[in-house]
C-alpha positions as CSV (number, residue, x, y, z in Angstrom):
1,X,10.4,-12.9,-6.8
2,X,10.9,-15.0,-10.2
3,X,14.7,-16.0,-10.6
4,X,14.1,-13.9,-13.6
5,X,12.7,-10.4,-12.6
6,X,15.2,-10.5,-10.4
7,X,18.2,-9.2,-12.7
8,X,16.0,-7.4,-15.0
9,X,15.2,-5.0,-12.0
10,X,18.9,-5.1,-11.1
11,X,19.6,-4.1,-14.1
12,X,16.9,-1.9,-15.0
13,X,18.0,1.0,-13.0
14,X,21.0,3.8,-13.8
15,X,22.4,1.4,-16.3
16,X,19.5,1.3,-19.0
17,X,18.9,4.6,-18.3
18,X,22.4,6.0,-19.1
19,X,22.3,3.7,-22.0
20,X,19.0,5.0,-23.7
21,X,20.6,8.2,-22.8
22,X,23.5,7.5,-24.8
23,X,21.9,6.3,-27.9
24,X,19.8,9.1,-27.4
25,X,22.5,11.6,-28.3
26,X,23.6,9.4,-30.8
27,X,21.3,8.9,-32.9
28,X,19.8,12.2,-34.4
29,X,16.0,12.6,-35.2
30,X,15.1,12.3,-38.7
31,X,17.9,13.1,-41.3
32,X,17.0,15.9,-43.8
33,X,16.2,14.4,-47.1
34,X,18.9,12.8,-49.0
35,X,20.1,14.0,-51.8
36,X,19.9,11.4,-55.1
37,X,23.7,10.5,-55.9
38,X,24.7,10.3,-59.8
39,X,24.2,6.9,-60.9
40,X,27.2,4.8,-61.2
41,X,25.9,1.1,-61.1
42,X,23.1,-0.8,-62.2
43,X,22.6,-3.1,-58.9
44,X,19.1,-4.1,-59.7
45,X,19.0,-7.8,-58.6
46,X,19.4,-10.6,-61.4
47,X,19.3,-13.9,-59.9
48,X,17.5,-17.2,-60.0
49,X,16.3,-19.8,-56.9
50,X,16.2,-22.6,-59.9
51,X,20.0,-23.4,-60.0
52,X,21.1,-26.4,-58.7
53,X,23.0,-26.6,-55.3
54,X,26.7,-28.1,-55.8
55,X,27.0,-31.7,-55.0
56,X,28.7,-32.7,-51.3
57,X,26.7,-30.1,-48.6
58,X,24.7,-31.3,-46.1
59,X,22.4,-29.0,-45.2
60,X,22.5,-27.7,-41.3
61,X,20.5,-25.1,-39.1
62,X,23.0,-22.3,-37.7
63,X,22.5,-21.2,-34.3
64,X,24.0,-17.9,-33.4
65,X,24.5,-17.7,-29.6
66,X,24.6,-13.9,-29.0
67,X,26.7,-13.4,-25.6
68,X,29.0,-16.4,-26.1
69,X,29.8,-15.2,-29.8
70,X,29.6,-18.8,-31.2
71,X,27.8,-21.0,-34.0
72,X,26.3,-24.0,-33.0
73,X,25.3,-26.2,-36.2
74,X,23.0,-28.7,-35.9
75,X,21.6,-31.1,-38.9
76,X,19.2,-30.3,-40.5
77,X,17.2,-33.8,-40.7
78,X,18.9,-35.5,-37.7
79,X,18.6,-32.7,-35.5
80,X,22.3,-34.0,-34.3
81,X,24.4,-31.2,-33.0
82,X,27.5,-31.8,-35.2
83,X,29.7,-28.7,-34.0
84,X,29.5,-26.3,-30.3
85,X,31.3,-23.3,-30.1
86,X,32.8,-22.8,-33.5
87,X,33.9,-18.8,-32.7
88,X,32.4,-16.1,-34.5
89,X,35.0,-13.2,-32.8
90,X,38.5,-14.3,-33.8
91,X,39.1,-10.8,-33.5
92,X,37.7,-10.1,-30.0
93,X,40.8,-8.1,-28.6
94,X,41.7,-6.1,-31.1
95,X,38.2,-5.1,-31.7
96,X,37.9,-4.2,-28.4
97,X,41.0,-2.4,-28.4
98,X,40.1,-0.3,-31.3
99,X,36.7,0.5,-29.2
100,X,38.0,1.8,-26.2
101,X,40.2,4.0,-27.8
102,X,37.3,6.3,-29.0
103,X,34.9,7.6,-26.2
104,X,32.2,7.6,-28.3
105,X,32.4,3.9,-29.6
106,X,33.3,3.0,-26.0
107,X,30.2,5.2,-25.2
108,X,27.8,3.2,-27.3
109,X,29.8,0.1,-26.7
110,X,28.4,-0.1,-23.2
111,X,25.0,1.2,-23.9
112,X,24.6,-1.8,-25.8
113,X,25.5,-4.3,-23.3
114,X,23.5,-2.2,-20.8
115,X,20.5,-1.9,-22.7
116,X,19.5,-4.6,-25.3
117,X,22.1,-6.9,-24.4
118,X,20.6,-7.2,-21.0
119,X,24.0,-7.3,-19.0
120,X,26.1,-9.1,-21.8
121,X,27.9,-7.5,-24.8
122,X,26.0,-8.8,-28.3
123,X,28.4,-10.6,-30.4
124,X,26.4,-12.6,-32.9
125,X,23.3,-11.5,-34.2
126,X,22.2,-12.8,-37.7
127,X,24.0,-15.6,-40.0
128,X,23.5,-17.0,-43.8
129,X,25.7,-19.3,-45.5
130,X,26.8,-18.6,-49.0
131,X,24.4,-21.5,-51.3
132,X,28.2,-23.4,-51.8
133,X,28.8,-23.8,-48.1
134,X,32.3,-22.0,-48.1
135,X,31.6,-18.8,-46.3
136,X,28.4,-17.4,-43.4
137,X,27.8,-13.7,-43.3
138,X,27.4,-13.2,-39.4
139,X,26.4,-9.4,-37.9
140,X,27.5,-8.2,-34.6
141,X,26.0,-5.6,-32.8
142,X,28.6,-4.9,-30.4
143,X,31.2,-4.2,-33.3
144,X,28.5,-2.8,-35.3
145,X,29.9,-5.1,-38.3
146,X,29.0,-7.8,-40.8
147,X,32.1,-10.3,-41.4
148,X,32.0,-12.9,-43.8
149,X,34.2,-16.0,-42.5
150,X,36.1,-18.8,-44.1
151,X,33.6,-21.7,-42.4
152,X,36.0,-24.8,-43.1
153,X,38.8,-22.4,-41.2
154,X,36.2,-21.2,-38.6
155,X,35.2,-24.8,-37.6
156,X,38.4,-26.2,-37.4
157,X,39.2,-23.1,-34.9
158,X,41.8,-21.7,-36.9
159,X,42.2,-17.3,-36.5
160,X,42.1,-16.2,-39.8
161,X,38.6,-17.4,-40.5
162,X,37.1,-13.9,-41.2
163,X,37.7,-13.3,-45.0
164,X,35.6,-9.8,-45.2
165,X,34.4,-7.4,-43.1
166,X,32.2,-3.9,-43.3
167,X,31.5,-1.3,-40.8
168,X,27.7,0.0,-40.4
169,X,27.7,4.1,-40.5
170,X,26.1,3.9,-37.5
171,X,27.0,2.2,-33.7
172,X,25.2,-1.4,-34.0
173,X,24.2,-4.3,-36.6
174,X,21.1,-6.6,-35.8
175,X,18.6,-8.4,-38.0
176,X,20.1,-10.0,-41.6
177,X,18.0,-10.4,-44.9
178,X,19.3,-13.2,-47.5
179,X,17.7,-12.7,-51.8
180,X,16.0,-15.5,-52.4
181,X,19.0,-16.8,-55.0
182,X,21.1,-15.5,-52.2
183,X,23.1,-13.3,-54.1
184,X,22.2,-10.1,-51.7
185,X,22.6,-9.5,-48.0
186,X,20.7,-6.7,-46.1
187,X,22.0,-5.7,-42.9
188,X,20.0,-3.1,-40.4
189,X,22.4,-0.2,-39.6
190,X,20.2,0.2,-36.3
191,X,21.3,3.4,-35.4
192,X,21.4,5.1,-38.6
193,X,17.9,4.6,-39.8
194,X,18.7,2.7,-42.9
195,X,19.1,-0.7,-44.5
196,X,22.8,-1.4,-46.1
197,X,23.0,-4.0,-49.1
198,X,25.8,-6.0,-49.7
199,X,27.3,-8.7,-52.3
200,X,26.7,-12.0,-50.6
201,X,29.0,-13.6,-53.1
202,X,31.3,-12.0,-56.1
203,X,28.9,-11.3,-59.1
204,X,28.3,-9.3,-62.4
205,X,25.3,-6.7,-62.3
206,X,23.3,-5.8,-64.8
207,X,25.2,-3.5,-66.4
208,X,28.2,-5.7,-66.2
209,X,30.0,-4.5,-63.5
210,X,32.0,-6.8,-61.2
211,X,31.3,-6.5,-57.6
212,X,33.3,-9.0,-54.8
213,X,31.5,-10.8,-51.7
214,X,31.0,-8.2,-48.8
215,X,31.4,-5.3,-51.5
216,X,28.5,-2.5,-50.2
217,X,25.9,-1.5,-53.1
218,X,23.1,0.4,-51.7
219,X,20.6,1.2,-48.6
220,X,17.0,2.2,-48.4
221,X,15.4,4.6,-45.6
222,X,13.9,2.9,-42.1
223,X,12.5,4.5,-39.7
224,X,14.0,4.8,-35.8
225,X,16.1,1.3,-35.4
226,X,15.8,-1.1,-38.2
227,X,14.6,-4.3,-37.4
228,X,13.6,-6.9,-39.8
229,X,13.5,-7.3,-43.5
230,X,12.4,-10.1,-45.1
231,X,12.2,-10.6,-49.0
232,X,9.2,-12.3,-50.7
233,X,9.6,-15.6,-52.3
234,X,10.4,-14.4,-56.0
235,X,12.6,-11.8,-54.1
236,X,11.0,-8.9,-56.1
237,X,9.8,-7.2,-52.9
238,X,11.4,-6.8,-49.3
239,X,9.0,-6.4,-46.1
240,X,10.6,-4.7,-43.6
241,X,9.6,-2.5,-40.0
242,X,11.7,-0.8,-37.6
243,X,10.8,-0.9,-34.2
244,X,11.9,2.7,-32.2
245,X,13.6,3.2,-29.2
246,X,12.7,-0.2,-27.4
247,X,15.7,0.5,-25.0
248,X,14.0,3.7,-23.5
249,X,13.1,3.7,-19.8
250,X,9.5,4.7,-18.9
251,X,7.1,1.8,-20.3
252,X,4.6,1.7,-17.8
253,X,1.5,-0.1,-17.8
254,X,-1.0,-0.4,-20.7
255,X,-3.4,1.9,-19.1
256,X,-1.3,4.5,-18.2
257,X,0.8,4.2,-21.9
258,X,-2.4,5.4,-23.3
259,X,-2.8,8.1,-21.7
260,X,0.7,9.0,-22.8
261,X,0.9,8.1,-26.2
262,X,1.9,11.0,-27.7
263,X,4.8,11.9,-25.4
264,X,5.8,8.0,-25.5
265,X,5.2,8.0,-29.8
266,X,7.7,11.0,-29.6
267,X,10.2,9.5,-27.5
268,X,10.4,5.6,-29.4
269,X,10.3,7.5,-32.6
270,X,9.5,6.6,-36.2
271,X,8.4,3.0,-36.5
272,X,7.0,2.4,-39.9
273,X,5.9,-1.0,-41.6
274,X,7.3,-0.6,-45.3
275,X,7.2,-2.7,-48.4
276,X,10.3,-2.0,-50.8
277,X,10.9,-2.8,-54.5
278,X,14.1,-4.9,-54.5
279,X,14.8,-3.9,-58.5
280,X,15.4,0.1,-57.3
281,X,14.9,0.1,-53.5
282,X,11.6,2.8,-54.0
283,X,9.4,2.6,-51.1
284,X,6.3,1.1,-52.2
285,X,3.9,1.3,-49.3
286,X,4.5,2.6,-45.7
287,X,2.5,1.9,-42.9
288,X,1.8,3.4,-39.2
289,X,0.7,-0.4,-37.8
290,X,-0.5,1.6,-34.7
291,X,-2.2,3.9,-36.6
292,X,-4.0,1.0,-39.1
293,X,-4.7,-1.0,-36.0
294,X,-6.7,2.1,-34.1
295,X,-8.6,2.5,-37.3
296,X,-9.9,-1.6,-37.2
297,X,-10.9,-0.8,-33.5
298,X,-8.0,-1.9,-31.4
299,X,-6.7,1.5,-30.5
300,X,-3.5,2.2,-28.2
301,X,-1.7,-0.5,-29.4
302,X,2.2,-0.3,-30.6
303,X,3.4,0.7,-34.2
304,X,6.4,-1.2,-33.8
305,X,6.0,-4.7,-36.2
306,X,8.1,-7.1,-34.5
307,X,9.5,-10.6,-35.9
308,X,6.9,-10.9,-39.2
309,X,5.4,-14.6,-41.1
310,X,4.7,-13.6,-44.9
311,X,1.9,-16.2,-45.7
312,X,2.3,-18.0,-49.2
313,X,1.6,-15.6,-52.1
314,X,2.7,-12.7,-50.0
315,X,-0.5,-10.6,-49.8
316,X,-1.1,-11.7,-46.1
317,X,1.3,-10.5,-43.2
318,X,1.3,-11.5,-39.1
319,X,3.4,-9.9,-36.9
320,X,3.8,-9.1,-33.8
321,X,3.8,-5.9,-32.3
322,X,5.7,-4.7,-29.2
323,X,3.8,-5.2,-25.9
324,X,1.5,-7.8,-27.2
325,X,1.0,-11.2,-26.4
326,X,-0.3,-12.5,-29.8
327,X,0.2,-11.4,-33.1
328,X,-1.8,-9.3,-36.0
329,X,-2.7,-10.4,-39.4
330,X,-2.6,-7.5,-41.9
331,X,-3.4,-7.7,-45.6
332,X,-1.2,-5.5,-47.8
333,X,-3.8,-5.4,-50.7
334,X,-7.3,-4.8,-49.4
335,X,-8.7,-1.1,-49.6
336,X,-7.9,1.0,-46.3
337,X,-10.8,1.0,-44.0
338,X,-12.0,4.1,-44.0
339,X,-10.3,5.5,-47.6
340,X,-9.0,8.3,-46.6
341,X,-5.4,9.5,-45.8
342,X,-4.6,9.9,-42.5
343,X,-1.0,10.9,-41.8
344,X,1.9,10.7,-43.8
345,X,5.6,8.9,-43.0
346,X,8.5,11.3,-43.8
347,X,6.6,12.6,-47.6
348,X,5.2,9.1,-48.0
349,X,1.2,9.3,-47.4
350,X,-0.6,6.1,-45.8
351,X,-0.9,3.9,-48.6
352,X,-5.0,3.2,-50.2
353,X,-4.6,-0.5,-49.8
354,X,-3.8,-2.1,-46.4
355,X,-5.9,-3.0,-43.5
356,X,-5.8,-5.0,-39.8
357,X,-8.1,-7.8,-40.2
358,X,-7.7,-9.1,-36.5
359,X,-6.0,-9.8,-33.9
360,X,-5.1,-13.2,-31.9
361,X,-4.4,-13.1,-28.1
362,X,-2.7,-15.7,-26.6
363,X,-1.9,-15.8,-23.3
364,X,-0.3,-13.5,-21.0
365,X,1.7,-15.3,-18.3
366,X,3.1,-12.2,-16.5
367,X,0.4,-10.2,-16.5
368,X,1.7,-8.3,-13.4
369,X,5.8,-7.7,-15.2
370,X,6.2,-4.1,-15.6
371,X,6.7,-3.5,-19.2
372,X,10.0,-1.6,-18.2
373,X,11.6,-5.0,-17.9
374,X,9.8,-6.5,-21.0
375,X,13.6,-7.7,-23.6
376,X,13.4,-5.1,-25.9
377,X,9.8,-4.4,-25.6
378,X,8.9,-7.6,-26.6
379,X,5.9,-9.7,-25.1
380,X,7.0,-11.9,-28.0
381,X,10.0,-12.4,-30.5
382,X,10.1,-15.0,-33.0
383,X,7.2,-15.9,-35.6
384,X,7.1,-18.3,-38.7
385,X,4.8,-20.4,-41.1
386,X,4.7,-23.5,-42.3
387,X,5.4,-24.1,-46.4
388,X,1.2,-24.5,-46.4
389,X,0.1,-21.3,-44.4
390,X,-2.3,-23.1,-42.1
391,X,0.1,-23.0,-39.0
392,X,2.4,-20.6,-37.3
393,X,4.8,-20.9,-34.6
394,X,5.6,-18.2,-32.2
395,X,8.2,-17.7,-29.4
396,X,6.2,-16.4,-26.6
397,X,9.1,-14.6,-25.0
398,X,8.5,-13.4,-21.9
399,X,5.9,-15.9,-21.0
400,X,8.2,-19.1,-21.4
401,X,6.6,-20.5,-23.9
402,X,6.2,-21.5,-27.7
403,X,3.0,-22.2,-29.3
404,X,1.6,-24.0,-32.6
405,X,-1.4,-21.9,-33.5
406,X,-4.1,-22.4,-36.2
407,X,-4.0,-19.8,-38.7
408,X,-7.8,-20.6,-39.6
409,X,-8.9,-20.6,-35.8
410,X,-6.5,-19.0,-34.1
411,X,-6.2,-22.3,-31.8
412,X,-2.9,-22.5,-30.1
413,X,-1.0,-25.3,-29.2
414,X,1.6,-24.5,-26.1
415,X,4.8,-26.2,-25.2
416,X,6.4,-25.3,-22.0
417,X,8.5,-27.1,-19.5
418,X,5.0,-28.3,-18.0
419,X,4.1,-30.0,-21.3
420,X,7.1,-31.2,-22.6
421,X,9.7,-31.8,-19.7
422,X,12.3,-29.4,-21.1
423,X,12.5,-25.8,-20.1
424,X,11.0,-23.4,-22.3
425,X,12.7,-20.1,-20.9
426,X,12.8,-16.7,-23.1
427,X,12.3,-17.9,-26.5
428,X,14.0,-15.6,-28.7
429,X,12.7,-16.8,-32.6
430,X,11.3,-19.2,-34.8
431,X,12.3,-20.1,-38.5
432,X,10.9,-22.5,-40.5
433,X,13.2,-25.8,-41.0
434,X,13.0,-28.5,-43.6
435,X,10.1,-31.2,-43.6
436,X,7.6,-28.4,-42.5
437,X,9.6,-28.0,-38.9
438,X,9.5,-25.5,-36.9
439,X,13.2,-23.9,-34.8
440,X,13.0,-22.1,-31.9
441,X,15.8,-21.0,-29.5
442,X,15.2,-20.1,-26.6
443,X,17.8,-17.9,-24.8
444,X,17.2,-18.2,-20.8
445,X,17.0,-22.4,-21.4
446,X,20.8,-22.2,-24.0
447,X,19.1,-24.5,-25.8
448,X,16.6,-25.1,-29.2
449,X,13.5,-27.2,-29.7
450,X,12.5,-28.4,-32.9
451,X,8.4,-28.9,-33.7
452,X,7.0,-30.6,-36.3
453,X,4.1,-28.0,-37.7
454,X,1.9,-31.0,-39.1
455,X,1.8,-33.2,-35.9
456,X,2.7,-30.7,-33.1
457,X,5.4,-33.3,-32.0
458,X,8.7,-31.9,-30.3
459,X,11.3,-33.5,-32.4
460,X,14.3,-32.8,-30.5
461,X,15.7,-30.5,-27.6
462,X,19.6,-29.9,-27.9
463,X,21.8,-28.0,-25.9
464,X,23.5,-24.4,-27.9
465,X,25.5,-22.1,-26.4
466,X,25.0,-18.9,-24.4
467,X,21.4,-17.4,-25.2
468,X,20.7,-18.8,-28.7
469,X,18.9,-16.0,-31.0
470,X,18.7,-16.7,-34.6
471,X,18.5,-19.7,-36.3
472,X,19.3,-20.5,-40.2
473,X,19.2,-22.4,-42.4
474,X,22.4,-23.2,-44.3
475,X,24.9,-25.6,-45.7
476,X,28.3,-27.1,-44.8
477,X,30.5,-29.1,-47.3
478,X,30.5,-32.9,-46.3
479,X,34.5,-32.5,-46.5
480,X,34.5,-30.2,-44.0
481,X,32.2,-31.6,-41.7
482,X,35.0,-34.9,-41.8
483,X,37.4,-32.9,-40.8
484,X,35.9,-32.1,-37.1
């Protein structure tokens, strides 16, 4: 048995199934429809990319390792690692305190380590850095929180680092979105079907009024369990999916899933593929990706849009769906295949324009895994493109690999431990870096691996913390970095 199957099936048992019980009961099926609130703030974005970046940062990648509930920062041109372990949960005990004390928090508390966090409790999830370097916005699933900290106080270890912090409504924070002039933060409440927009830094709105950093503005509707958002380069639009219950027991194998898709659609829930208007959060466009994909002939495939690459110019989408070892291109402005309107998304019909143009395989390295023990449902979690659009790197999770794949071919390029001498274990994500790079950490290895998306070289492999997720990029004031 693989040294890795081996705890998924230990753990796979009584403990995910009391956990997807538990979120079960706490988190209700579709709310009714909100009521509009009287308007009491113009928060329609007003920023610009163009403004100059203060003199004296040096601009770093942030690794977030989830179970250890540290930052790792590494440089961003060097590759160095100039900083292990810089702690992200100051406030560890008394969070934990304040949990245990309620029985439902304590309740959904443990369903998370017991069901997405494989075993572990999931301390750091997402993390930007303010453009001036002073503070990083980091979420934390397990405290279902978003904290800004003090990163010259974090660094040098001290306990007061966290300057700001705001509770999700719900029981668990995940995937972060940064504007493009990084003036707005959106975090995914995950267990309250919505998307929650904060201040990223203290700011007038449009209307003049003064909001602070971490101050809450407004959300916009998801489906069941947010997942990504990611904002299009002139930050006028926001692409985001939720993914369902992907912490349910019962994934069996592909076959047999299609012959239970409608009792297994019921049970994951709503997972919709939605383009939003950043000015007034309106919902633009949603999609059933599951649906759209049955209708370009690849039926009985998931609707959940995993980790997403908008290609340059934002009309072309690939993402990667749960269960699937590849990825889909999608483009948001051709007509719909067939023209006609084919189910509607909580009011919203399927939108006129939007079709699956293909699909690319790659391969499938455990094609015998039950999908039961497949992190999160995901065959594969991490997907990015280069500043050109011709190449796109993907974390092939659960097959130990990353690849550099073709966009025009769809020829991948695969670097494992066989290829490059340096284990390649559950790659987690992939983010573009500067110079055209590619990031990937890869949680079973503790490590990341840095590409080059124009050569296909492997840069550098350094050592993180305890199971690396997300990686950012971000800056770091060169006085503070003298300090360490």
């Amino acid at each position: 048995m693989s040294p890795r199957l081996a705890p998924r099936l230990a753990l796979f048992g009584s403990a995910l199934a009391a956990a997807a019980a538990t979120f079960a009961l706490a988190t209700p099926q579709a709310p009714a429809e909100v009521v509009a609130k009287p308007h009491v703030a113009d928060y329609s974005m007003n920023e610009t990319t163009s403004v100059a970046l203060p003199r004296g940062l040096r601009d770093v990648m942030w690794v977030g390792n989830n179970w250890d509930g540290t930052a790792s920062i590494v440089d961003a041109h060097t590759y160095e690692v100039l900083k292990r372990g810089v702690n992200l949960i100051p406030d560890k005990r008394q969070e934990i305190n304040d949990i245990v004390k309620n029985p439902v928090d304590l309740a959904l508390f443990l369903a998370i380590k017991f069901g997405p966090g494989e075993g572990h409790n999931q301390y750091v999830d997402d993390m930007f850095t303010t453009r001036n370097g002073r503070y990083l916005a980091v979420s934390r699933p397990s405290f279902a929180d978003v904290i800004w900290v003090d990163i010259k106080k974090a660094t040098l270890g001290q306990p007061d680092a966290i300057v700001r912090e705001q509770q999700m409504d719900g029981f668990r924070t995940d995937h972060m979105g940064l504007s493009p002039g990084g003036t707005r933060l959106l975090v995914s409440d995950s267990t309250s079907r919505q998307v929650i927009e904060y201040a990223m830094v203290d700011q007038t709105l449009a209307d003049g009024t003064e909001v602070a950093m971490g101050d809450r503005l407004r959300t916009f509707e998801s489906g069941e369990t947010p997942h990504e958002s990611n904002y299009t380069t002139n930050g006028g639009q926001i692409f985001h999916a939720s993914i369902g219950k992907v912490y349910t027991p019962g994934d069996l194998t592909a076959a047999l899933d299609a012959i239970l898709d409608p009792v297994s659609d019921s049970i994951k829930g709503d997972r919709w593929f939605q383009i939003v208007r950043s000015k007034d959060f309106k919902i633009l466009k949603r999609w059933d990706i599951g649906e759209e994909l049955a209708e370009a002939g690849y039926p009985n495939m998931s609707s959940a849009v995993r980790p997403m690459a908008i290609a340059p110019g934002s009309r072309y989408v690939y993402f990667q769906v749960s269960f699937f070892h590849g990825y889909v291109k999608f483009d948001t402005q051709a007509a719909d295949i067939n023209g006609t309107t084919d189910y509607t998304l909580r009011g919203i019909p399927e939108p006129t324009t939007g079709r699956v143009l293909g699909i690319v395989n790659l391969e499938n390295r455990v094609p015998t895994m039950p999908r039961d023990l497949y992190v999160n449902d995901s065959a594969h979690h991490g997907l990015s493109i280069n500043s050109a659009g011709t190449t796109l790197c993907v974390a092939g999770t659960m097959d130990d690999y990353a690849a550099l794949v073709d966009v025009a071919t769809g020829t991948p390029t695969y670097y494992d431990e066989a290829s490059t001498g340096h284990a390649y274990e559950k790659p987690y994500w992939t983010t573009e870096g500067l110079g055209d790079t590619c990031w990937i950490s890869l949680s079973g290895s503790d490590s990341v691996a840095v590409l080059d998306t124009t050569t296909g070289e492997e840069l550098a492999f350094e050592g993180v913390g305890n199971h690396p997720q997300r990686v950012r990029h971000g800056y770091v004031p060169e006085s503070t970095i003298a300090q360490w």
